[in-house]
MDTraj code that builds the backbone (N, CA, C; nanometers):
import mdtraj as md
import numpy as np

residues = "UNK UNK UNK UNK UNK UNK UNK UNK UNK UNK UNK UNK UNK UNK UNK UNK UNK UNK UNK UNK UNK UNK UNK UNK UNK UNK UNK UNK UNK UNK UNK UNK UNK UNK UNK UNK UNK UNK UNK UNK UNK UNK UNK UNK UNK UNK UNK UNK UNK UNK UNK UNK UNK UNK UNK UNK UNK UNK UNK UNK UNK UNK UNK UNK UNK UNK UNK UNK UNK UNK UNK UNK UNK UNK UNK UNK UNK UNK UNK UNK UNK UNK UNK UNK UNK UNK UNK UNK UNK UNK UNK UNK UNK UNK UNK UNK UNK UNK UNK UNK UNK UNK UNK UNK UNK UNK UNK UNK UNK UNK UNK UNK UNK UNK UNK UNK UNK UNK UNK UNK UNK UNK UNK UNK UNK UNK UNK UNK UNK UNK UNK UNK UNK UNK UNK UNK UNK UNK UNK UNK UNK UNK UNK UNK UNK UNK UNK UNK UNK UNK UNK UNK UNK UNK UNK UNK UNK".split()
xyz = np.array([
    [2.1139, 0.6884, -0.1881],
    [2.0470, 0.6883, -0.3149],
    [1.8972, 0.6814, -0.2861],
    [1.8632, 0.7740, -0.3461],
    [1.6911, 0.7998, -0.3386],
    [1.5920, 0.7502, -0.4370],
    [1.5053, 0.6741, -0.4295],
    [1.3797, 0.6959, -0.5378],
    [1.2863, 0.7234, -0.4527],
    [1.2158, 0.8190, -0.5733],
    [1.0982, 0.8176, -0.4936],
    [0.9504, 0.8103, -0.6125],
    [0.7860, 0.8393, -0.5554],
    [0.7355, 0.8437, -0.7083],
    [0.5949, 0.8717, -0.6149],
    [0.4889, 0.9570, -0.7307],
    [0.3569, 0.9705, -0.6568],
    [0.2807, 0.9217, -0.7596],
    [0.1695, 0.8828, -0.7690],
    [0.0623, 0.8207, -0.8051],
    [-0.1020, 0.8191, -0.7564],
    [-0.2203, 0.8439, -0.7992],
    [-0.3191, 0.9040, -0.7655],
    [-0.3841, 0.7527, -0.7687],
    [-0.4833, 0.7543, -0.6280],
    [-0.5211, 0.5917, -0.6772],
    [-0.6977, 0.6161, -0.6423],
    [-0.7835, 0.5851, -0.7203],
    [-0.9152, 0.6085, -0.6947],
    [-0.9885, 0.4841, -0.5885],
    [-0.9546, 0.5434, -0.4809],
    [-1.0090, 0.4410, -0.3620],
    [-0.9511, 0.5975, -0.2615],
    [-1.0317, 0.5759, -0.1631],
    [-1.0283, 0.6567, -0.0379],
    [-0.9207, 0.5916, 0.0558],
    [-0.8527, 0.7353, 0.1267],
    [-0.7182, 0.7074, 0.1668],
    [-0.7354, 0.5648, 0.2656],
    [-0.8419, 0.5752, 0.3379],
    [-0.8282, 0.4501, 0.4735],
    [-0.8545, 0.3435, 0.3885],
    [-0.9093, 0.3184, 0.2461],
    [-0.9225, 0.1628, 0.2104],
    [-0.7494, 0.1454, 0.2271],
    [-0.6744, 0.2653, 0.0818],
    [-0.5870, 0.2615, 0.0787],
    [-0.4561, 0.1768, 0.1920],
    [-0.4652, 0.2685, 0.3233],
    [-0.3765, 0.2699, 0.4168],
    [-0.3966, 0.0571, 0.4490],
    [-0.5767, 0.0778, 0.4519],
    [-0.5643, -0.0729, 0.5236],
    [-0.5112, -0.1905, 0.3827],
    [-0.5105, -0.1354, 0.2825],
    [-0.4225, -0.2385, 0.1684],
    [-0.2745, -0.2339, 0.2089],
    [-0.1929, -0.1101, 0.2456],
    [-0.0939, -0.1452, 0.2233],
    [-0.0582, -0.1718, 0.3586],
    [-0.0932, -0.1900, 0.4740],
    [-0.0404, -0.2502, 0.6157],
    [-0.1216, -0.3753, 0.6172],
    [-0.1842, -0.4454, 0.4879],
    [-0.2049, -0.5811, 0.5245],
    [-0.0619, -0.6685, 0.5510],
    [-0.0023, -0.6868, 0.6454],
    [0.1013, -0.7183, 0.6447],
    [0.1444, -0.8710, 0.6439],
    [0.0153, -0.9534, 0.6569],
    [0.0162, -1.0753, 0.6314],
    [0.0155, -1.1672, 0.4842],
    [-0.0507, -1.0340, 0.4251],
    [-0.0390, -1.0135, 0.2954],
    [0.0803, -1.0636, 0.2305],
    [0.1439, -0.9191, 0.3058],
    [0.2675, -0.8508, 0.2450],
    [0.3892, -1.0319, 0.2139],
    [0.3553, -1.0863, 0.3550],
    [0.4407, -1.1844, 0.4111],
    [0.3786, -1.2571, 0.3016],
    [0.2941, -1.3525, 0.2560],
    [0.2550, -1.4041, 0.1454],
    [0.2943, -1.4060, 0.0085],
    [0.3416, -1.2905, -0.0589],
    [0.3623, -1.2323, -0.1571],
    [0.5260, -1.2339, -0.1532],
    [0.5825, -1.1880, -0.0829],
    [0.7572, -1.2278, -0.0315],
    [0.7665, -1.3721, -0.0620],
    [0.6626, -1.4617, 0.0682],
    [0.7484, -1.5918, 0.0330],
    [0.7015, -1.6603, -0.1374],
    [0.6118, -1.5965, -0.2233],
    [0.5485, -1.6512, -0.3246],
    [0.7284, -1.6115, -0.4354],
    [0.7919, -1.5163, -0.3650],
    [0.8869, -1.4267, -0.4637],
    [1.0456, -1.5438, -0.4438],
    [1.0150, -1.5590, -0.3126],
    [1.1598, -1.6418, -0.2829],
    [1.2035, -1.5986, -0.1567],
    [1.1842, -1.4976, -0.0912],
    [1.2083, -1.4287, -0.0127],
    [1.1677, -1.5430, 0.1254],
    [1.2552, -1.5605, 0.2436],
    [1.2150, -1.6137, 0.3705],
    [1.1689, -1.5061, 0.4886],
    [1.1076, -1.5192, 0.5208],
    [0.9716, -1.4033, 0.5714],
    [0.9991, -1.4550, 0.7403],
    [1.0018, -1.4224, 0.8431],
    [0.9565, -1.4329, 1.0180],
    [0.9945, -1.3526, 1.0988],
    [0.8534, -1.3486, 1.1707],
    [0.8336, -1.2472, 1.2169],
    [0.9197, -1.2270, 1.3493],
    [0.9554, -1.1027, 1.4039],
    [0.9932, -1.0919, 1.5171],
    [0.9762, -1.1413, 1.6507],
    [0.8569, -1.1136, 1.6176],
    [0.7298, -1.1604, 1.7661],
    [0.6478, -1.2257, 1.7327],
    [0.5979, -1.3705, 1.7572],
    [0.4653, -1.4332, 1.6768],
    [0.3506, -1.2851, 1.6927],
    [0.3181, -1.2546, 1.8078],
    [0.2080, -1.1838, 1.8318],
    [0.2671, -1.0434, 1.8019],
    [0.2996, -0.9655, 1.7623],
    [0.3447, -0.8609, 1.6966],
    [0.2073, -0.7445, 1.6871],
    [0.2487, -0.6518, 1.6695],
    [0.1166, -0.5552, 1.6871],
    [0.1053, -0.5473, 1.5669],
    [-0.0078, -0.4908, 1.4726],
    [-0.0097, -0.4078, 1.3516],
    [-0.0211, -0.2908, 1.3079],
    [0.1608, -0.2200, 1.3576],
    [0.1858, -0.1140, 1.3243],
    [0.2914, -0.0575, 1.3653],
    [0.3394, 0.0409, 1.4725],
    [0.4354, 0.0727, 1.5405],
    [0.5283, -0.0438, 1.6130],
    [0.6496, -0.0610, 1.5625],
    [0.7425, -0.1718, 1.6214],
    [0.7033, -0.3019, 1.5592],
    [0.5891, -0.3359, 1.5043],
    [0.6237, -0.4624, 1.4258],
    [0.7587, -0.4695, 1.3280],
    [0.8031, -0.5777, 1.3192],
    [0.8978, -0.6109, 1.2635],
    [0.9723, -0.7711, 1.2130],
    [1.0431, -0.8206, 1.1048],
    [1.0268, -0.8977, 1.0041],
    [1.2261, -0.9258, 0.9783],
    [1.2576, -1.0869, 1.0135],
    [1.3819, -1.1133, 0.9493],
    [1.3593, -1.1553, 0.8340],
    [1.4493, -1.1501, 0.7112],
    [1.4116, -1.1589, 0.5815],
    [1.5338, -1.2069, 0.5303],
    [1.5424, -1.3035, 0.4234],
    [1.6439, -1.4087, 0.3988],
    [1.6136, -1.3262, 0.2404],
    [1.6631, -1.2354, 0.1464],
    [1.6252, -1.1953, 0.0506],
    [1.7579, -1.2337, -0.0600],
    [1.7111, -1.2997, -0.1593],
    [1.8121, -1.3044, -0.2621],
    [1.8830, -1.1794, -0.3537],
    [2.0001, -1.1838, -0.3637],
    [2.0437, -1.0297, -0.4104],
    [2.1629, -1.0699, -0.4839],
    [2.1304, -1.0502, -0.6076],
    [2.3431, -1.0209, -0.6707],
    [2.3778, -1.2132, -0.6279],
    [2.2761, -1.3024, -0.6504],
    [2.3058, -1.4707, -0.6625],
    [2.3635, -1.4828, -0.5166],
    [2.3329, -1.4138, -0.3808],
    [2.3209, -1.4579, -0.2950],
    [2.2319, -1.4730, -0.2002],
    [2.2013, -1.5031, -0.0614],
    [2.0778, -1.4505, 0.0219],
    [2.1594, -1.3645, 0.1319],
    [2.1013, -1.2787, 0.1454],
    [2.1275, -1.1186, 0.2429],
    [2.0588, -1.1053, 0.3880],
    [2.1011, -1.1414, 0.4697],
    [1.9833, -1.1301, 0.5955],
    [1.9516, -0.9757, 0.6111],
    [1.8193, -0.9643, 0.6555],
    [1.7652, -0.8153, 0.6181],
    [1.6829, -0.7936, 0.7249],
    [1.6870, -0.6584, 0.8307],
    [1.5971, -0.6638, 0.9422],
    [1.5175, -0.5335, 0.9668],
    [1.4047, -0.5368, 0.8842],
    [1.2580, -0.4534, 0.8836],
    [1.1956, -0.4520, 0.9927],
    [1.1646, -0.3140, 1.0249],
    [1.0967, -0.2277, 1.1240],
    [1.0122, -0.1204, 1.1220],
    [0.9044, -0.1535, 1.1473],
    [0.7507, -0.0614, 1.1002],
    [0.8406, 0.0557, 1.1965],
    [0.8401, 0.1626, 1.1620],
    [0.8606, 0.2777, 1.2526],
    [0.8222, 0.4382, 1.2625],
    [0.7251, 0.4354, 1.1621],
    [0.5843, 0.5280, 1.1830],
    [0.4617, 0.5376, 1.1517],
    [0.3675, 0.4980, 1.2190],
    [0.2572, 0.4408, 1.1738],
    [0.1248, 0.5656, 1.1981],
    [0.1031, 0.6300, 1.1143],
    [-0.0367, 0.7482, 1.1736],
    [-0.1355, 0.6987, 1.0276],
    [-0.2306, 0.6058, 1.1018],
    [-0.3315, 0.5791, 1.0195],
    [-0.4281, 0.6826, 1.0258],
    [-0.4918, 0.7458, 0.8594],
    [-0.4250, 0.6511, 0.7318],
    [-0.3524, 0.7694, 0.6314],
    [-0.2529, 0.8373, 0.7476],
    [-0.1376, 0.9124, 0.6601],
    [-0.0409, 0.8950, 0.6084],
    [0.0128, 0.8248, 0.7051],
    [0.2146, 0.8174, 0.7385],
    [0.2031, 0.6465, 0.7308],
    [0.2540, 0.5721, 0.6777],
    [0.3094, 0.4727, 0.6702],
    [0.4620, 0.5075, 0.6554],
    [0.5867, 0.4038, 0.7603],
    [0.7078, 0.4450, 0.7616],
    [0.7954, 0.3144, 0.8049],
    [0.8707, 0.2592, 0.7407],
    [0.9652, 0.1744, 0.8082],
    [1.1242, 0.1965, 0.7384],
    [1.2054, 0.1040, 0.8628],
    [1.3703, 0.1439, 0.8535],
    [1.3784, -0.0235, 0.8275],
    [1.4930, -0.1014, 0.7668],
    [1.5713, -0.1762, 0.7175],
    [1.7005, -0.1617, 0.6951],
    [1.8047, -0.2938, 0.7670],
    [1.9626, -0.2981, 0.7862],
    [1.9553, -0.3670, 0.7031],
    [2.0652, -0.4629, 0.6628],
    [2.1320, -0.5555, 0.6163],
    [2.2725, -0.5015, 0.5157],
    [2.3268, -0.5842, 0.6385],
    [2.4953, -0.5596, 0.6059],
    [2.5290, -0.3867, 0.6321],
    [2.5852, -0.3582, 0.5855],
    [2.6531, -0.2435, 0.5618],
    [2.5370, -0.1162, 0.5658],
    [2.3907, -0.1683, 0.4502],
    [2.2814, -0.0949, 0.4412],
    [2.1809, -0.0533, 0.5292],
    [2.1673, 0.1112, 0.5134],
    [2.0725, 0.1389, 0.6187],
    [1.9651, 0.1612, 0.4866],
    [1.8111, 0.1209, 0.5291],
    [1.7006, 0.1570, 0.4040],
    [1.5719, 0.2649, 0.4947],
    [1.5154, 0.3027, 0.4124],
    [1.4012, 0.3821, 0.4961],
    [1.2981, 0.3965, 0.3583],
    [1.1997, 0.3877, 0.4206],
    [1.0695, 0.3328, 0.3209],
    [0.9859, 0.4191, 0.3761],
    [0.9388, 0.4942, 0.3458],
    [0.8196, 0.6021, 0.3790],
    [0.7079, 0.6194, 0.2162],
    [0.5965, 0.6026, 0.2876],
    [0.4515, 0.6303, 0.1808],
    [0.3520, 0.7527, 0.3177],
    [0.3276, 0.7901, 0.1933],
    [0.2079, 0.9054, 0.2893],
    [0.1197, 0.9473, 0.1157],
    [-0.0290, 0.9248, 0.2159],
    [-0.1198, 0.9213, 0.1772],
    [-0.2364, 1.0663, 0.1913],
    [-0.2526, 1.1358, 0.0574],
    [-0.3290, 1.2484, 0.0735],
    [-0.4670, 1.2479, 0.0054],
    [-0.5966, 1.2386, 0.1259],
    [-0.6941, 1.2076, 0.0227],
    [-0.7226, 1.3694, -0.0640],
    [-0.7583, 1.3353, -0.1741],
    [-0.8358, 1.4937, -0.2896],
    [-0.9304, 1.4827, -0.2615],
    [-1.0082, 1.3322, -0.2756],
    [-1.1461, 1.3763, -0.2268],
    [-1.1571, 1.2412, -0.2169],
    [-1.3223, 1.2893, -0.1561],
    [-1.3154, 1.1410, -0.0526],
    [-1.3456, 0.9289, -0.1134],
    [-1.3285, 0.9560, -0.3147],
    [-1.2787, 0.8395, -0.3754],
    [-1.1448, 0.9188, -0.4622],
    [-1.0229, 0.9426, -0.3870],
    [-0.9573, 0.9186, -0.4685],
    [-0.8233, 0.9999, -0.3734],
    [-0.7143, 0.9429, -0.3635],
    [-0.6335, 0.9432, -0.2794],
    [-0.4615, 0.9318, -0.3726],
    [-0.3613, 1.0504, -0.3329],
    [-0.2571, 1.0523, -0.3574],
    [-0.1784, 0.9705, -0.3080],
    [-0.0423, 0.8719, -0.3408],
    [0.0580, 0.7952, -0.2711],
    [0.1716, 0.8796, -0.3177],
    [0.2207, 0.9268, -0.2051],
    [0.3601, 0.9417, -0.2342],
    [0.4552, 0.8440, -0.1307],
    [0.5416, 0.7478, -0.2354],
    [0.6080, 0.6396, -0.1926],
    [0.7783, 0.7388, -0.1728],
    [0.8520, 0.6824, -0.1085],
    [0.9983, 0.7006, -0.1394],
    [1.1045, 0.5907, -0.0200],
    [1.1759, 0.5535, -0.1054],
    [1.2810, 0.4514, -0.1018],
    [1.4145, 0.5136, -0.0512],
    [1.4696, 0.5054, 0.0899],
    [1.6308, 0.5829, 0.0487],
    [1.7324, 0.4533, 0.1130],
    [1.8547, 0.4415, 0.0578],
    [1.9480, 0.3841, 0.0928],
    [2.0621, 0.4461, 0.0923],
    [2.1174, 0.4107, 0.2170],
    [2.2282, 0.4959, 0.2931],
    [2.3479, 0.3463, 0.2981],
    [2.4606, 0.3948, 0.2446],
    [2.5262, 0.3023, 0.2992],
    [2.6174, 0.3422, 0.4165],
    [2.6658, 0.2190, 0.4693],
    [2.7511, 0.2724, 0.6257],
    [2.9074, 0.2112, 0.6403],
    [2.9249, 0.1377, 0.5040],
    [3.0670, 0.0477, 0.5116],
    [3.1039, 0.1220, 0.3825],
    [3.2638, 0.0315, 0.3991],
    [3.3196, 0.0662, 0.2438],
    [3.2741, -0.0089, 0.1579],
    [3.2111, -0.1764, 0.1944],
    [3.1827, -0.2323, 0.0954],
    [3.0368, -0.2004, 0.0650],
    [2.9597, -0.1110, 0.1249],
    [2.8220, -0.0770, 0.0460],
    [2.8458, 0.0373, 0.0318],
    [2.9540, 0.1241, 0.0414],
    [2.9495, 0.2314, -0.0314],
    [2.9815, 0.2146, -0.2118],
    [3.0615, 0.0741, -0.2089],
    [3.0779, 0.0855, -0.3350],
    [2.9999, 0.0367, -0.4216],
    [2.8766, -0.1065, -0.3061],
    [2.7910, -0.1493, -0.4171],
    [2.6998, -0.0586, -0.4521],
    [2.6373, 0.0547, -0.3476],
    [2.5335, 0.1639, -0.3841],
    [2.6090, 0.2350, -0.5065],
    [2.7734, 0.2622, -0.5396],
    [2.8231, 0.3359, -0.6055],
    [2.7530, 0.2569, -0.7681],
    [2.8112, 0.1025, -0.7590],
    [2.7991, 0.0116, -0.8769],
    [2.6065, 0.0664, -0.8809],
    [2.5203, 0.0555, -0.8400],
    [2.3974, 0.0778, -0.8483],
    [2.3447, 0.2044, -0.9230],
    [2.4057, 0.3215, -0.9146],
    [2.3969, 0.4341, -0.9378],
    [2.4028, 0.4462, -1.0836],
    [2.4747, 0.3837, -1.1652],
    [2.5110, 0.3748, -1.2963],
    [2.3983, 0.3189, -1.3510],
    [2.2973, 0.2528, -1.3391],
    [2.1695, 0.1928, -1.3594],
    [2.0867, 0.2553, -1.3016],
    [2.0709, 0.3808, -1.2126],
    [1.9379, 0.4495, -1.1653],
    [1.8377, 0.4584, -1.2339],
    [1.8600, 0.5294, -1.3767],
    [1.7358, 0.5760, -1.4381],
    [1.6641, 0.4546, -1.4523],
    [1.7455, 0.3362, -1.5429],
    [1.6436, 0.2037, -1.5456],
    [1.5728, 0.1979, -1.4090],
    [1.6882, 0.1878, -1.2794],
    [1.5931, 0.1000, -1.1487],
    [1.4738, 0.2335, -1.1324],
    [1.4996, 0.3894, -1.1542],
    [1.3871, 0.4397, -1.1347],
    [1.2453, 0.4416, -1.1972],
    [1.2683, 0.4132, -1.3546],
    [1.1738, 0.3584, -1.3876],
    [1.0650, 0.2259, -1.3745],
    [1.1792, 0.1249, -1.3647],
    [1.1064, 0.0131, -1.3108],
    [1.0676, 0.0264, -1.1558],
    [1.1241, 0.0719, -1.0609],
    [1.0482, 0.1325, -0.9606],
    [0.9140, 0.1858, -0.9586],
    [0.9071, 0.2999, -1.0724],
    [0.7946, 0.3991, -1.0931],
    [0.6789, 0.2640, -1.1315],
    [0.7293, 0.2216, -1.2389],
    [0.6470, 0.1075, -1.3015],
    [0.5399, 0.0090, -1.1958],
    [0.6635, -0.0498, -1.0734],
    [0.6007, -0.1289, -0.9884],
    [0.4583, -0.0871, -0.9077],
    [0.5205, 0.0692, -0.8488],
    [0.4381, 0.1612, -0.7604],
    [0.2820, 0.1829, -0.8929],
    [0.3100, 0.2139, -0.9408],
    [0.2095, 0.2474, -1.0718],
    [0.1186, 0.0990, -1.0536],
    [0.1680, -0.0315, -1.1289],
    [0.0775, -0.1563, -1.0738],
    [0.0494, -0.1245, -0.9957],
    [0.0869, -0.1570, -0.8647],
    [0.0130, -0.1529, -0.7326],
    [-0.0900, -0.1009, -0.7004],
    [-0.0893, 0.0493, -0.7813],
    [-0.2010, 0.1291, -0.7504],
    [-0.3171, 0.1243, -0.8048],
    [-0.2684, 0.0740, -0.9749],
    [-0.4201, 0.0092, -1.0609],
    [-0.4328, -0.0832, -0.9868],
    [-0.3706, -0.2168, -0.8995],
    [-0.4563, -0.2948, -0.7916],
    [-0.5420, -0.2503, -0.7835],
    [-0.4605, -0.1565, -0.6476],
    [-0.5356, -0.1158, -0.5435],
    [-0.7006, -0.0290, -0.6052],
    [-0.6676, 0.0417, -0.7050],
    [-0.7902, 0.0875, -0.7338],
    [-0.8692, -0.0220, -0.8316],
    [-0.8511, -0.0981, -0.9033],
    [-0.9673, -0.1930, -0.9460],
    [-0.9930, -0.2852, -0.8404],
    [-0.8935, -0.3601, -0.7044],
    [-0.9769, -0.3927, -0.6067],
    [-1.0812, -0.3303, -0.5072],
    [-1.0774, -0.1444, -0.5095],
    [-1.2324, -0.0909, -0.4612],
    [-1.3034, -0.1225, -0.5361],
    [-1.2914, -0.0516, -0.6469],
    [-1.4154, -0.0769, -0.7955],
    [-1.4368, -0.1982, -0.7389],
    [-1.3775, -0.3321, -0.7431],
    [-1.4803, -0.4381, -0.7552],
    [-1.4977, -0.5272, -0.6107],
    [-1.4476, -0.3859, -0.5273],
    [-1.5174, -0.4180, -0.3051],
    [-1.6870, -0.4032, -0.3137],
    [-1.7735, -0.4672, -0.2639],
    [-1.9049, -0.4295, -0.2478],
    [-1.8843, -0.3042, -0.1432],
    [-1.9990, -0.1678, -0.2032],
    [-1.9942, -0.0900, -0.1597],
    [-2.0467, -0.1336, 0.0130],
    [-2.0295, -0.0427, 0.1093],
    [-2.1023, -0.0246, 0.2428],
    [-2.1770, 0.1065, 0.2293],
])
top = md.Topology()
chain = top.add_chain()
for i, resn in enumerate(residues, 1):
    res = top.add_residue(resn, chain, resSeq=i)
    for name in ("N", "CA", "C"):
        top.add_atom(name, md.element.get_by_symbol(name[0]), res)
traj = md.Trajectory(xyz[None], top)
């Protein structure tokens, strides 16, 4: 099952790229959600092969979940893969600047299942797409008014 969604964000692609691989960030914002966040490697690189165990609540349980940065071409290709249980996930964003304040995201989400029992919860999921694609679209959409009212209000260089 696929989502995917593009969105135009007025900030130049490299502010862009370095917002969304703040990854310490990222870890901040997880544990603010509920989510248990640690890292693979204390010293971990930032980018290719970093990677993240994740204690994530789902369906009134917690899911162990194991994220892996796995293509990193700054500031185009942002790319990572995620297991848990049965689920294979793959998370890819790529970034196209138009000009040099204002930059395309195209995000996309896919989940593959690999058992019988996530073939059937992706099945149960499917019946609710359009909602989860909208609220998907919705999330990606915030993010990007962030991301663009935090240039607007970066002191220029």
């Amino acid at each position: 099952m696929k989502f995917s969604t593009r969105q135009d964000i007025e900030a130049p692609a490299a502010f862009v790229f370095e917002k969304i691989t703040d990854f310490e960030g990222m870890e901040r914002q997880a544990m603010r959600r509920g989510i248990d966040v640690a890292r693979k490697r204390p010293s971990q690189p930032r980018g290719l092969g970093a990677g993240w165990s994740l204690k994530v609540p789902f369906r009134g349980k917690l899911r162990d979940l194991d994220a892996e940065i796995s293509e990193f071409d700054a500031p185009n290709v942002l790319g990572a893969t995620a297991v848990s249980g049965g689920l294979h996930m793959q998370l890819n964003v790529e970034l196209v600047p138009l000009s040099p304040q204002r930059t395309r995201l195209s995000f996309g989400f896919d989940v593959r299942p690999q058992t019988l029992s996530a073939r059937i919860l992706v099945q149960s999921v499917k019946f609710a797409k359009g909602t989860l694609q909208k609220r998907f679209e919705k999330r990606v959409s915030s993010y990007c008014e962030h991301l663009s009212e935090q240039y607007q209000g970066a002191p220029k260089v």
